[in-house]
Structure formats: C-alpha cells, structure tokens
C-alpha positions in Angstrom: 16.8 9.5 -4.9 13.7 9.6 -2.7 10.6 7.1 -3.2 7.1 7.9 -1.4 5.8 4.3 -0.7 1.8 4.7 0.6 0.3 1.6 2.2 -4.0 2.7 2.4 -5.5 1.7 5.8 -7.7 2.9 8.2 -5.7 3.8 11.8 -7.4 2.3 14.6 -6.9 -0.6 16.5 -9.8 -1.8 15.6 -8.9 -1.8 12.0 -5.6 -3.5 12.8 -5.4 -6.6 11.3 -8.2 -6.3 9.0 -8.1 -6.6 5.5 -8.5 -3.3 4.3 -5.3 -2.3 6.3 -3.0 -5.0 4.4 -1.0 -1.7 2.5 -0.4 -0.6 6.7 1.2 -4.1 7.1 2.9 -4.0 4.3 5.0 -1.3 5.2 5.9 -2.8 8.6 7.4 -5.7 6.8 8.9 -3.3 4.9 10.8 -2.3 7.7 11.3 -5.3 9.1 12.5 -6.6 5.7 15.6 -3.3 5.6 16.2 -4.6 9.5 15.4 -0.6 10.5 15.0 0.4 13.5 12.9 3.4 12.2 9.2 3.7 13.7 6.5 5.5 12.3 6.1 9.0 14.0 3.0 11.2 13.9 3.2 13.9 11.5 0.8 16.3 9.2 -2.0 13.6 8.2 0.1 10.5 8.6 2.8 8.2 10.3 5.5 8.2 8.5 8.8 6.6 8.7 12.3 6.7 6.2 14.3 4.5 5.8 17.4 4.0 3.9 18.2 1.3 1.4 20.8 1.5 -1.7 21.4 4.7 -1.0 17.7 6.3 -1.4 15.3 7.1 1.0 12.2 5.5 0.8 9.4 7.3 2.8 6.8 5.3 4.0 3.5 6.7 4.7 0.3 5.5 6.5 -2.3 7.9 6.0 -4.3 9.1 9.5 -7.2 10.4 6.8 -8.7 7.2 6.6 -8.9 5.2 3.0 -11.9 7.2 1.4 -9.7 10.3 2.0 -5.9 8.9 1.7 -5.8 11.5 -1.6 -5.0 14.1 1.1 -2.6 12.5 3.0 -0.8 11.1 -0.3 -1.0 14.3 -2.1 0.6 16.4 1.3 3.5 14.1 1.5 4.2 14.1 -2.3 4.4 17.9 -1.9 6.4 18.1 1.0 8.9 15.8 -0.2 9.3 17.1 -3.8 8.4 13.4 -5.1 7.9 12.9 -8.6 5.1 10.7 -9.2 6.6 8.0 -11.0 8.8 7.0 -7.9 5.4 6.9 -5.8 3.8 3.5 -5.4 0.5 3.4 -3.5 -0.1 -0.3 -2.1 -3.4 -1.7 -1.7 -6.3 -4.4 -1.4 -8.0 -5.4 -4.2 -10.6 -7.7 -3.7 -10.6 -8.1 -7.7 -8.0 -10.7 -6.9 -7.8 -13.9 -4.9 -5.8 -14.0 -1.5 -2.2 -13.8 -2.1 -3.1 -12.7 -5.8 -0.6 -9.9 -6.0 -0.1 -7.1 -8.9 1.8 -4.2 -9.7 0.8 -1.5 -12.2 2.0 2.2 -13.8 -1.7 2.9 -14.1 -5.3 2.0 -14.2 -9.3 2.8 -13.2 -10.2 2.9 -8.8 -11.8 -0.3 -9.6 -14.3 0.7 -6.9 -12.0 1.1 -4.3 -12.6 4.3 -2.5 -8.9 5.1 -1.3 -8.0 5.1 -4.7 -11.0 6.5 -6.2 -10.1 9.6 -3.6 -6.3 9.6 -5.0 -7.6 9.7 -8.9 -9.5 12.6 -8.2 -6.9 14.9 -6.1 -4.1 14.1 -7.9 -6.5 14.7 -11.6 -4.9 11.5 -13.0 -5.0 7.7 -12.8 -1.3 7.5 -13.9 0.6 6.8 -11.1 2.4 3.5 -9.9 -0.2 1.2 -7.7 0.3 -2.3 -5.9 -2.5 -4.3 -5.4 -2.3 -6.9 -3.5 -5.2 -9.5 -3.2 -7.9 -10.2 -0.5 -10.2 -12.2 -2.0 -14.0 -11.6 -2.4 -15.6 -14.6 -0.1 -18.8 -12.3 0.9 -22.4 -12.5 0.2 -24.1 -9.8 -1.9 -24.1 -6.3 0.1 -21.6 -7.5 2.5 -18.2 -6.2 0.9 -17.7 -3.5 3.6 -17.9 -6.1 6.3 -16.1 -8.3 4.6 -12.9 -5.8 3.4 -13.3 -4.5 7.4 -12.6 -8.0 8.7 -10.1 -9.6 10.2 -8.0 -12.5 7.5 -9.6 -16.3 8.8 -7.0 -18.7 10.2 -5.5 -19.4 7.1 -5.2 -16.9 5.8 -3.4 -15.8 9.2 -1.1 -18.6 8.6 -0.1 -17.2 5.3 0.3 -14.1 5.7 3.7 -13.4 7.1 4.9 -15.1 3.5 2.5 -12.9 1.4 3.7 -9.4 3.3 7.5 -10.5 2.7 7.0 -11.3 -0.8 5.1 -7.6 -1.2 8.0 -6.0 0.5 10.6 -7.9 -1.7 8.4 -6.3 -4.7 8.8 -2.6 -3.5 12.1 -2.8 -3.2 12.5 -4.3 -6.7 9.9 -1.2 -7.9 12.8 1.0 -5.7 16.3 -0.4 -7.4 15.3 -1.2 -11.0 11.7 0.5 -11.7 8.3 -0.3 -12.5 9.0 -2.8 -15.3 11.3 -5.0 -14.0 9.2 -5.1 -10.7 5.8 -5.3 -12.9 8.3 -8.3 -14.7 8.8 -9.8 -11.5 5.8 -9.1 -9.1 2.6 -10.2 -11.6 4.1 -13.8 -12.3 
C-alpha cells in the first residue's frame, strides 16, 4: 500500500528553518526516523523521496509551488501515484496552536492558512487527512506573515529536534494503523 505524506513549505534557503517550513522538516525526520538513505530528488513540482517501511511505500513530497499553491503540487502527485485520498496526510503549521501543540485530523476548514486554503479548493473538498503541528502566535497585530516567515527563537531551537521526532512517530502511526488510532494517539 502506498501513502502520499505532503509536508507544506516554501523551498528556498531563505525559508529554511523558518516556521512556515516545519511540514519540510518534518519529513526529513521522517527519513531520518526509517534510517533511509533516500534523498529528495527534483521532480514535476516537487522533491520527492520514497521510502519503505512495513512493507508500504510512503512518498514524501515537498512542494517547489510554494504554500499558497501546494494544491498543485499535492494534487499532481496524488494523480501520478494513484493515491486514494484517505492514505494522504498533508502536514502543516498552525499557528491556531501553541509551539509543540500538535494535531491530527480526517477533516476540517483552511483555518486561514493559505497552503491549505489552495488544497480545499483543487481537490473540491475539505475531507482529507491533515497534521497540524503548532507554531504558536507570539506576533503583534499585522505581523503574522513575518512572524510564520521567521526563523523558531532559541528555544524553541532547542526543542525542536524532540517535536519533529514525535511528528514523524505520528505519521507512521497514521501509516500502520490509520487515522483513528493515530488521531488516538497524536492529539493527547
């Protein structure tokens, strides 16, 4: 069985290790987490990389569209591989939730996030698996852009390696036993 994981981001290295990108750095945990030695290659609107774990493929994809476009990468590469959408999980910030705040959902609104706002209206549905994982929202009036673009602050840093570990141990739960028990297990 195949699985389409989508971490949202914006590719640059100026985008790096900013906050908006934490669905990029999931999936490199995500890697690291399987010990592959897989990279992500350069292919129609993304990098992608698969990977093998249980016997599925899990295909990881960081959309080269940019997040208020990541519909088109998403949609491509559910198309190409012949995924059906509940074995797709799209991971994301959500600045909804505190740092380290995570959540994992079969549905649900954009919540005015653009990447998924963009995904809702090519796919014509907000039914479709989504982990959120939390940023925070430590910005004054006006300044979410800025703040979403930035880089995490020194401890958040410090955290961080624990947070991306934990994500990765929930999308393999979402791979092996489905969106309940990782839903069960992920929004403690």
């Amino acid at each position: 069985m195949n699985y389409l994981l989508v971490g949202l981001g914006n590719i640059g290295p100026e985008y790096e290790l900013t906050r908006h990108n934490i669905g990029f750095l999931v999936l490199d945990a995500l890697i690291k987490k399987c010990n592959s030695t897989e990279n992500f290659t350069l292919e129609r609107h993304a990098y992608v990389s698969k990977i093998k774990h249980k016997g599925k493929t899990l295909i990881l994809v960081k959309p080269t569209t940019f997040m208020n476009l990541s519909g088109k990468a998403l949609n491509y590469w559910l198309k190409e591989e012949k995924i059906n959408l509940e074995n797709m999980l799209v991971i994301t910030d959500d600045i909804a939730l505190p740092f380290g705040k995570i959540r994992m959902r079969p549905k649900g609104s954009a919540g005015g996030h653009n990447g998924l706002a963009h995904i809702q209206e090519i796919l014509e549905t907000d039914l479709y698996n989504r982990f959120r994982i939390g940023i925070g929202s430590d910005f004054a009036k006006g300044r979410q852009a800025q703040f979403v673009l930035s880089r995490f602050n020194e401890e958040e840093t410090k955290d961080l390696p624990l947070l991306l570990d934990k994500c990765a141990d929930g999308i393999l739960t979402f791979c092996n036993l489905g969106i309940e028990k990782a839903m069960n297990s992920v929004n403690k």
